[in-house]
C-alpha positions in Angstrom: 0.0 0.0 0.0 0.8 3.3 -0.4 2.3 4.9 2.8 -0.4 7.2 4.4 0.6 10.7 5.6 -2.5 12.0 7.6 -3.4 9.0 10.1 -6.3 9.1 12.6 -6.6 6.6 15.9 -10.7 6.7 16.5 -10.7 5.0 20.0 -13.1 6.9 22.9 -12.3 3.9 25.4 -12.3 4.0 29.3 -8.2 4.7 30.6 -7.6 1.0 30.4 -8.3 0.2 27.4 -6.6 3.9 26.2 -3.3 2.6 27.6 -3.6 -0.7 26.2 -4.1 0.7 22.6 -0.7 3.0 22.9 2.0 0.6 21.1 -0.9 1.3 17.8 0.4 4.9 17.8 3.9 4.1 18.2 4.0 1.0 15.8 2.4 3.6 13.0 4.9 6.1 13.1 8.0 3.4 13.4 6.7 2.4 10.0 5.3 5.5 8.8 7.7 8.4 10.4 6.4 10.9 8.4 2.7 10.6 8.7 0.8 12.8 11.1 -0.7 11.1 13.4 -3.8 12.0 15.3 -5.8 10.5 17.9 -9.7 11.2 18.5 -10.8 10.3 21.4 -12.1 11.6 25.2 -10.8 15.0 26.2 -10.1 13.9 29.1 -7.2 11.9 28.0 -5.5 14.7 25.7 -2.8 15.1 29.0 -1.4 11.4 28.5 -2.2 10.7 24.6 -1.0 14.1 22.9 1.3 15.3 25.5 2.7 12.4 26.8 2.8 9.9 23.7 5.6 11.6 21.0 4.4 9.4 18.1 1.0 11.4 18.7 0.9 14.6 16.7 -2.5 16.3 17.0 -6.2 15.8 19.2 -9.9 14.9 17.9 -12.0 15.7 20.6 -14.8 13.3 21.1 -18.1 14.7 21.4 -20.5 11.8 23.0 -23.9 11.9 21.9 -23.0 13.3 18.6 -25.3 11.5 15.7 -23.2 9.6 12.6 -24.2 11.6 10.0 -21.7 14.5 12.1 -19.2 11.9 13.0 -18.5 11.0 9.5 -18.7 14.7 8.1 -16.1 15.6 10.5 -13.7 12.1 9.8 -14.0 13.3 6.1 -13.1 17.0 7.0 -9.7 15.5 8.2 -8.7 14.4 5.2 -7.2 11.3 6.7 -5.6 8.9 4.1 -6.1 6.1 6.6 -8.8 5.5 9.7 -7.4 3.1 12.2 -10.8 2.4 14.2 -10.2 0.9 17.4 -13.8 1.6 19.0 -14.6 -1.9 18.0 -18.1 -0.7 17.2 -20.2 -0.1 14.3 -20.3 3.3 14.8 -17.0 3.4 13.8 -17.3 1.1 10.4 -20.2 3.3 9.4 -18.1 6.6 9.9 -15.3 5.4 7.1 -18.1 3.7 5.1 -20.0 7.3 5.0 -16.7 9.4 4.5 -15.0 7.6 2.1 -11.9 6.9 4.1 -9.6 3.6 3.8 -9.6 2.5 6.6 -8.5 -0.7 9.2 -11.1 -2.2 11.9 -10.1 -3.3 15.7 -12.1 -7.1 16.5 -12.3 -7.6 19.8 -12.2 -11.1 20.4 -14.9 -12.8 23.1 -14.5 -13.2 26.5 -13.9 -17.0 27.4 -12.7 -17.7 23.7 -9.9 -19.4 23.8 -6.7 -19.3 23.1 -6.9 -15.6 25.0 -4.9 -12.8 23.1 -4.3 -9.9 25.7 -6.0 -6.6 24.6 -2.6 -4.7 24.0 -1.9 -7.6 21.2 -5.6 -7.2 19.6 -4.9 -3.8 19.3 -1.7 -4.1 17.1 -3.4 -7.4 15.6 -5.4 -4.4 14.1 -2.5 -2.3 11.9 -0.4 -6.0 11.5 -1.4 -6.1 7.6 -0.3 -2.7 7.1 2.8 -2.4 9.7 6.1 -4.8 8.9 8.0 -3.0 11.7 6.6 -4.2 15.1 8.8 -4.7 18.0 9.5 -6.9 20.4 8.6 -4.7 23.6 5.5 -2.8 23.4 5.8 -0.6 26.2 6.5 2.1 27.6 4.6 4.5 25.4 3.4 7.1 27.8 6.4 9.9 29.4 6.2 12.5 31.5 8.1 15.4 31.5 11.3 15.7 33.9 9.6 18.8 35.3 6.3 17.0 35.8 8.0 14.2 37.9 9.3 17.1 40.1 7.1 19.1 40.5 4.1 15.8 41.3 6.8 14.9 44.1 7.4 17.7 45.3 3.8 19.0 45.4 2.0 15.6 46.7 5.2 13.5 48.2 6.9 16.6 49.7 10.3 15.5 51.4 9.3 17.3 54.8 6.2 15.0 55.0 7.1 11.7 53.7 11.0 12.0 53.7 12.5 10.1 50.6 12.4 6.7 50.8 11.4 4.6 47.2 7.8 4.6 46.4 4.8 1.3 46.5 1.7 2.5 44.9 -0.9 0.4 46.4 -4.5 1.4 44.1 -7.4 0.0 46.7 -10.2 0.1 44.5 -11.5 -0.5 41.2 -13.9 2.2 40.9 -17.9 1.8 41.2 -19.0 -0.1 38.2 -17.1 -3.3 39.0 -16.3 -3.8 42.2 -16.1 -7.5 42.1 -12.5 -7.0 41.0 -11.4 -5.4 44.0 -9.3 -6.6 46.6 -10.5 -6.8 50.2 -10.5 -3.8 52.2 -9.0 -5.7 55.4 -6.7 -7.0 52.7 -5.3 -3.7 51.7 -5.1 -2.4 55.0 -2.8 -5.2 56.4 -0.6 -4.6 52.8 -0.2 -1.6 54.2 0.5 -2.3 57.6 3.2 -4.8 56.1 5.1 -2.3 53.9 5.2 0.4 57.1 6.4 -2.2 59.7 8.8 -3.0 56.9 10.4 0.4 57.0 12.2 1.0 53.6 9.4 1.9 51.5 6.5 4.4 51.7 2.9 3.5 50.9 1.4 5.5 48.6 -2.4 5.2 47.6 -3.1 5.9 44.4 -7.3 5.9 42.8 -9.7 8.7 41.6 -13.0 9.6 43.0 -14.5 6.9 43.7 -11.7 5.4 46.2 -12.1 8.8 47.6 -13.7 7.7 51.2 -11.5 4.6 51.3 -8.0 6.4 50.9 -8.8 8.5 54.1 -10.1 5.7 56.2 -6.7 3.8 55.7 -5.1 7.2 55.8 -6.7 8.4 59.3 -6.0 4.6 60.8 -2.8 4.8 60.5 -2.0 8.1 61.2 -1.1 10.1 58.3 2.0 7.1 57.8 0.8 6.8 54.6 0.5 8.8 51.7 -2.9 9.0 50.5 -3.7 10.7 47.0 -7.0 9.1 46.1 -9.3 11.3 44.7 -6.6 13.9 44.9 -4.5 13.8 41.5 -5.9 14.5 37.8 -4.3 11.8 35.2 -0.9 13.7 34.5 0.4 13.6 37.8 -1.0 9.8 38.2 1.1 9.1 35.5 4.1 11.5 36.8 3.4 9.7 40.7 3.4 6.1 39.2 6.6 6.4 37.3 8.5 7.4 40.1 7.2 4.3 42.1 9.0 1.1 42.6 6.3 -1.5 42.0 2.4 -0.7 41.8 0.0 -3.4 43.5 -3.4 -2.9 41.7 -6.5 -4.8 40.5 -8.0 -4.5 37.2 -8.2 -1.3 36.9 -6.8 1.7 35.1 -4.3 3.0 37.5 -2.5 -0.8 36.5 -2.2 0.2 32.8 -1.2 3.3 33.5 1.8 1.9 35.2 2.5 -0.4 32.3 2.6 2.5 30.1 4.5 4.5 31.6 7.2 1.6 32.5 6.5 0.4 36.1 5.9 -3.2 36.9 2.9 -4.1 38.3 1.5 -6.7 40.6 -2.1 -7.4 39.2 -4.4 -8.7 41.2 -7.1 -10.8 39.2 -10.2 -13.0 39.6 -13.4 -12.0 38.2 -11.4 -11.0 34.6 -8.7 -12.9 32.6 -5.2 -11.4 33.3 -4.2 -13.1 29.7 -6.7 -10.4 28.4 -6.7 -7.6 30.6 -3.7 -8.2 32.9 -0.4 -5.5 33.3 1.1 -6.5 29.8 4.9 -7.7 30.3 4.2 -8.5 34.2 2.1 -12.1 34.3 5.1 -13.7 36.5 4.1 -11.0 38.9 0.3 -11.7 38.6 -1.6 -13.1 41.6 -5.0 -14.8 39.7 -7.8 -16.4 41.4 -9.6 -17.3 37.7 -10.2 -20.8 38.9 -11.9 -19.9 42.7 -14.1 -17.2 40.7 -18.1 -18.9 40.4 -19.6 -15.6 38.5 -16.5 -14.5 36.1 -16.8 -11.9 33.8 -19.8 -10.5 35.6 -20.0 -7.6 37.2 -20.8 -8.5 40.6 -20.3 -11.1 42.8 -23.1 -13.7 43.5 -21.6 -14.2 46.8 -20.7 -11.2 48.3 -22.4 -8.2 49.3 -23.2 -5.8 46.4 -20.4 -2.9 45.8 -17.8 -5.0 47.5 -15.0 -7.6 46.2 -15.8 -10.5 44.8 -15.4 -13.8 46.7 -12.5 -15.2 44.9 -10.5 -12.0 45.6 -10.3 -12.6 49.5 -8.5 -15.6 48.5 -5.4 -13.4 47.9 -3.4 -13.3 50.9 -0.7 -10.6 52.0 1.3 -13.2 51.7 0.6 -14.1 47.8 1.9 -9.9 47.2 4.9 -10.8 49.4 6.3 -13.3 47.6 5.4 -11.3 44.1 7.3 -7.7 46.4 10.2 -10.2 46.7 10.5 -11.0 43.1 10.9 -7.0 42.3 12.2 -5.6 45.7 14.0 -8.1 47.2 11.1 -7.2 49.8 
């Protein structure tokens, strides 16, 4: 084929899946370094795609609720010479059907269909007839600036608080909508009693909103001991906070593939989903899954627990199962 110069990513996905789909972007311009490259998707992930991703060279804003009729007329105003839809929906067929634009289509393959491809693969599986050059190592994709790293630590992490000792990001939620794939509260609390009484690392809680009220309850019991920033950072100092951390312990969630992208290993913790789908991409030795204890997978609550809490296969991990993972990264 003739090499495209004006490339543009359709993918308005969740964080997760946002991260996941990264290497696409960088696997385009490896093959095609002189295309532009630009990336329509959620405003609210402009900080990490455009300014944190170099392969990505300009924003589409993605107006929900706009009909397809607009949603084509704008893909045609771009004058791309190649769509790469990753929205896996037909929503995103129609748009280059309607506008004329050549174009490639993500499939998402099935839950439970085996043999599992993780997401991160799927995603390149998409650009594989048109891309000869794609590497090894997919990540990291996502980098913050020097002077974002400083400035997160020094505004969040300041040395007169926490002093400087390395950095565990412990995430100890999963958000609202699936809480099934959350660990146990008691469970994170006694992580994070372990890693104090330990004394060379600091604790740092990392979620958004929704881990809010938990963050301070740990926060309060232990008496300000640990660092908690739930609720408290927007996504570019998430990403600058991660990177500077040692290890991340987190469930399926997007704080874990955030981490991935940005180059930090991760020690997923996974039940409800498939870590060979959705797990921290390049970290499955450090993987602690409870697949096979899990009587309601892929749902989005547990049968057998109360609802808005973790499933019942995820208090079978044990502070002991993230120990031995610690060990394998920290000599912990």
């Amino acid at each position: 084929m003739k090499s495209p110069t004006n490339i543009v990513i359709f993918h308005p996905a969740a964080i997760g899946d946002a991260m996941l789909a990264t290497p696409v972007a960088a696997i385009l311009k490896r093959n095609f370094s002189n295309a532009h490259i630009s990336y329509w998707t959620h405003e609210s992930l402009k900080i990490l795609i455009k300014d944190m991703c170099p392969p990505v060279d300009g924003f589409v804003d993605y107006k929900r609720g706009q009909n397809i009729f607009k949603l084509s007329g704008q893909l045609k105003s771009l004058n791309a010479d190649l769509f790469v839809d990753l929205s896996n929906s037909s929503k995103g067929k129609l748009m280059s059907l309607m506008s004329g634009t050549k174009a490639v289509h993500y499939k998402k393959r099935k839950d439970g269909v085996k043999p599992i491809r993780h997401a991160a693969d799927n995603f390149v599986d998409t650009i594989r007839t048109i891309a000869n050059d794609i590497p090894k190592e997919l990540f990291p994709t996502v980098f913050p600036s020097e002077q974002l790293l400083t400035d997160a630590r020094k505004i969040y992490l300041p040395e007169e608080a926490f002093g400087s000792k390395p950095l565990i990001a412990i995430v100890p939620g999963v958000g609202k909508l699936r809480p099934n794939r959350a660990w146990t509260m008691d469970g994170v609390g006694s992580l994070v009693d372990l890693v104090l009484k330990k004394g060379s690392h600091l604790p740092v809680l990392i979620g958004g909103p929704d881990e809010t009220e938990l963050g301070a309850a740990i926060e309060t019991s232990r008496q300000g001991q640990v660092a908690n920033l739930c609720g408290k950072l927007n996504l570019a100092n998430t990403a600058a906070i991660l990177k500077q951390c040692q290890v991340v312990v987190s469930g399926d969630t997007g704080p874990a593939h955030i981490s991935v992208a940005v180059g930090v290993p991760v020690i997923g913790l996974y039940g409800p989903t498939a870590y060979e789908r959705s797990g921290p991409y390049g970290c499955e030795k450090l993987v602690i899954d409870k697949q096979s204890d899990c009587r309601c997978q892929y749902e989005k609550q547990c049968r057998f627990t109360e609802p808005g809490t973790a499933g019942e296969c995820m208090s079978r991990i044990t502070t002991g199962d993230i120990i031995e993972k610690l060990n394998l990264v920290l000599n912990f």
